[in-house]
C-alpha positions in Angstrom: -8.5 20.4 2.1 -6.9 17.6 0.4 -7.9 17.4 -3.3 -8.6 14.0 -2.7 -8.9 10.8 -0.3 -7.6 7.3 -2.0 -9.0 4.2 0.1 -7.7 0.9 0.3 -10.3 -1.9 0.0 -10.1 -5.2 2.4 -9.5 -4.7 5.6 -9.3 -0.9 5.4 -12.9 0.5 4.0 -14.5 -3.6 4.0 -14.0 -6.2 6.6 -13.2 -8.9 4.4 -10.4 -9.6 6.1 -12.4 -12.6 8.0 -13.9 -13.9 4.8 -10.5 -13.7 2.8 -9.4 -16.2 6.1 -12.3 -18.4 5.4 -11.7 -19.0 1.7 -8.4 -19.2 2.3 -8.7 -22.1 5.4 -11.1 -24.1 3.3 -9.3 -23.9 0.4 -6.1 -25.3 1.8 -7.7 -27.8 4.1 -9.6 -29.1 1.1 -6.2 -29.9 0.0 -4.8 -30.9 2.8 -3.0 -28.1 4.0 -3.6 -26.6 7.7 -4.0 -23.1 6.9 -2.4 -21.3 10.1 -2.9 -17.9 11.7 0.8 -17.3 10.6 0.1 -18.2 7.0 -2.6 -15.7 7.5 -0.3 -13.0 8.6 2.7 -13.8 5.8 -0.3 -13.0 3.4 -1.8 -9.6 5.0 -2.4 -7.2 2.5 -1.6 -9.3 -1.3 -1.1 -9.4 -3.2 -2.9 -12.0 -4.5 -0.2 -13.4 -7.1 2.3 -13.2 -3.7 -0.5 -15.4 -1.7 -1.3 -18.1 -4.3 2.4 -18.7 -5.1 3.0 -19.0 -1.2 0.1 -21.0 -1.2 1.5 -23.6 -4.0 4.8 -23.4 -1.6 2.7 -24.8 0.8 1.2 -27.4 -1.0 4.7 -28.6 -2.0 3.2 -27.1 -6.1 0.5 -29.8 -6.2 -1.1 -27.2 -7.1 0.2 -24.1 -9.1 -0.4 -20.3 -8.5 -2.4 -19.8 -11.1 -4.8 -22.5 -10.0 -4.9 -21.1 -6.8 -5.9 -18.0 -7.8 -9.1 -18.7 -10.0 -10.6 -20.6 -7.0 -10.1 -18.0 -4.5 -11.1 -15.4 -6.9 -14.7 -17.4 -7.6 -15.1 -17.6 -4.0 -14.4 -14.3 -2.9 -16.9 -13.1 -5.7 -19.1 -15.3 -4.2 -19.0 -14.1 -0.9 -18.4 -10.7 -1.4 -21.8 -10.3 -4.0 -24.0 -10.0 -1.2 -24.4 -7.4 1.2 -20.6 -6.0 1.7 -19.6 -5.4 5.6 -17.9 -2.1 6.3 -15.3 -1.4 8.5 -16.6 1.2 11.6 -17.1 4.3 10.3 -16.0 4.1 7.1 -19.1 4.9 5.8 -20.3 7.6 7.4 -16.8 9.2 6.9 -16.8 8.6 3.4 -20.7 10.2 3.1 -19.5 13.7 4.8 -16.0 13.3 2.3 -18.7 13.0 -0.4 -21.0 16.1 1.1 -17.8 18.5 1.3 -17.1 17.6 -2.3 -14.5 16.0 -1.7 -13.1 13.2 -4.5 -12.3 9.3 -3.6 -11.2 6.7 -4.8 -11.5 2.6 -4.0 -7.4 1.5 -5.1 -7.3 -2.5 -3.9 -4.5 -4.8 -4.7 -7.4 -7.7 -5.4 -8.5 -8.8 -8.9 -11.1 -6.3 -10.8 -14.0 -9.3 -10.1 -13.8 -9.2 -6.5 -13.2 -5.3 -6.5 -16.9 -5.5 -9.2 -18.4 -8.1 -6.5 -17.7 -5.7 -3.7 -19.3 -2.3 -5.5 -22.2 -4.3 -6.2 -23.0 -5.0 -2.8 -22.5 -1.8 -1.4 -26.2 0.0 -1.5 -24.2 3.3 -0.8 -20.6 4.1 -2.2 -19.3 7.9 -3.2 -15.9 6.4 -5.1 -15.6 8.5 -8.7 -13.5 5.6 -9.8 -11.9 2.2 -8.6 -8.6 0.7 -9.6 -7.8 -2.9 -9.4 -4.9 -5.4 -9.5 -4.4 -6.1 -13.5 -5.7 -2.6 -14.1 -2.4 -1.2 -14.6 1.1 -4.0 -14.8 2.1 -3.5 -11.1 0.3 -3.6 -8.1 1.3 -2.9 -4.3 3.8 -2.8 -2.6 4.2 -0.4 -6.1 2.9 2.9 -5.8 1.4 2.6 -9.3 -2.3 1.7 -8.2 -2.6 5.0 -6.2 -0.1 7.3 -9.2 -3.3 5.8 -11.0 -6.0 6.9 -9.0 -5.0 10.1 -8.5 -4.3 10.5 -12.6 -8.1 8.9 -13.1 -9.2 11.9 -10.8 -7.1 14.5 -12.4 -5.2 15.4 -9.0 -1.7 15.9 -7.2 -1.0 12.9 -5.4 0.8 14.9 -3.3 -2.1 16.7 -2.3 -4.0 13.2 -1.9 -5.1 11.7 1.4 -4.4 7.8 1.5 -5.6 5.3 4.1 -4.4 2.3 4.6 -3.8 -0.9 7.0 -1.2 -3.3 6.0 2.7 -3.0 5.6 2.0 -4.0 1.5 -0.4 -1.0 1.2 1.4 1.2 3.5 4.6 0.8 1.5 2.6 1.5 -1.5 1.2 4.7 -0.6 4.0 6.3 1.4 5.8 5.8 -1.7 3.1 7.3 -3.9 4.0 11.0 -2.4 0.9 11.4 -0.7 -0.1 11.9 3.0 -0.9 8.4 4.4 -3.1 7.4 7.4 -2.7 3.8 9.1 -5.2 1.6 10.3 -3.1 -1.5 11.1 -5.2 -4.0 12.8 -2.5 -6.9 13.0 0.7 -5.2 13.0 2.6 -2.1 14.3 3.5 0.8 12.3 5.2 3.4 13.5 4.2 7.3 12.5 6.7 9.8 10.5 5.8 12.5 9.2 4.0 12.7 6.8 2.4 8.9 8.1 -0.2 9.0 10.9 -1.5 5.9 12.8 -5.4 6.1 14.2 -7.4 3.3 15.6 -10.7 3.7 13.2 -12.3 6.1 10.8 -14.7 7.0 13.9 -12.2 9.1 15.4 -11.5 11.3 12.3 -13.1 14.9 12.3 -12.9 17.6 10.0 -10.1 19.3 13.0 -8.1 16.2 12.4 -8.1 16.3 8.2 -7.3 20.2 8.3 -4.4 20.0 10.7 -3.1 16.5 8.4 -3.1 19.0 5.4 -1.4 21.5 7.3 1.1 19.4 8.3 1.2 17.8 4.5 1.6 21.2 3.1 4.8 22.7 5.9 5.7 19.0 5.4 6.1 20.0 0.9 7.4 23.2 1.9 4.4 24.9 0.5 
């Protein structure tokens, strides 16, 4: 088995993905910007320095990045401080991770308040520690955040599991070292590899996490 399985946050383990739209819209609009689907997609993934200074680009710098960023922040803590929607079964798959003994990690390219907001309003969560953008001095499309992780857990990233739905956070964690898993939901990615593509956490079985590790280890050489 992998020694252990590093999970992205929006999109990926949380379907914030619609909120971080809504915040984003109303935000803009209040300014006077029409916030487009294909703004939306330019910004998949953070992170969030990279969409508030696209943001002030769109708003001609009225207002600057910095700006930006404290009101999305506020309302992002906002909305994510309540009860916290999960992706499909994300859950459940990280409960039987948690029953085989397995280690995880939460690594998300958003700001340690949001990252907070969301823990707190999960009721059930099996992460042994959570990294966040200005945790460490570079985010994704770095590797760092996950390097971090797996150091916080006392692992081989190598030996680490990673899943992951965007192109920002898939660069980030192919380039870690580890075994990555896509769940794209608004691009395509093609598999390598040592880079499998599935549909949703509900499909993955115990079968499908020993044959990845047997694949990861011919894959080392080991």
């Amino acid at each position: 088995m992998f020694q252990a399985v590093l999970f992205d946050m929006d999109g990926l383990f949380i379907n914030s993905e619609p909120d971080w739209h809504a915040a984003e819209l109303e935000m803009m609009r209040a300014h006077g910007y029409d916030w487009t689907p294909e703004d939306q997609l330019k910004c998949l993934g953070g992170p969030l320095q990279r969409v508030t200074e696209y943001m002030s680009l769109c708003l001609n710098d009225a207002k600057t990045a910095e700006q930006l960023g404290e009101l999305i922040v506020a309302e992002m803590q906002k909305r994510m401080s309540g009860k916290v929607s999960l992706m499909p079964g994300a859950l459940e798959f990280s409960r039987k991770l948690s029953n085989a003994g397995v280690p995880q990690a939460l690594v998300s390219a958003s700001p340690r308040p949001i990252v907070d907001a969301v823990l707190v309003g999960m009721s059930e969560k099996y992460f042994v520690h959570s990294v966040a953008a200005g945790d460490i001095e570079r985010t994704k499309p770095f590797p760092d955040p996950y390097l971090h992780a797996a150091k916080l857990l006392d692992v081989d990233i190598e030996q680490c599991l990673i899943f992951e739905d965007s192109p920002t956070g898939l660069t980030a964690a192919r380039e870690s070292g580890a075994f990555v898993v896509g769940i794209p939901h608004f691009v395509e990615v093609a598999e390598e590899p040592r880079l499998k593509i599935v549909k949703s956490f509900e499909g993955v079985t115990g079968a499908t996490l020993a044959n990845w590790f047997e694949i990861n280890q011919r894959e080392l050489g080991k």
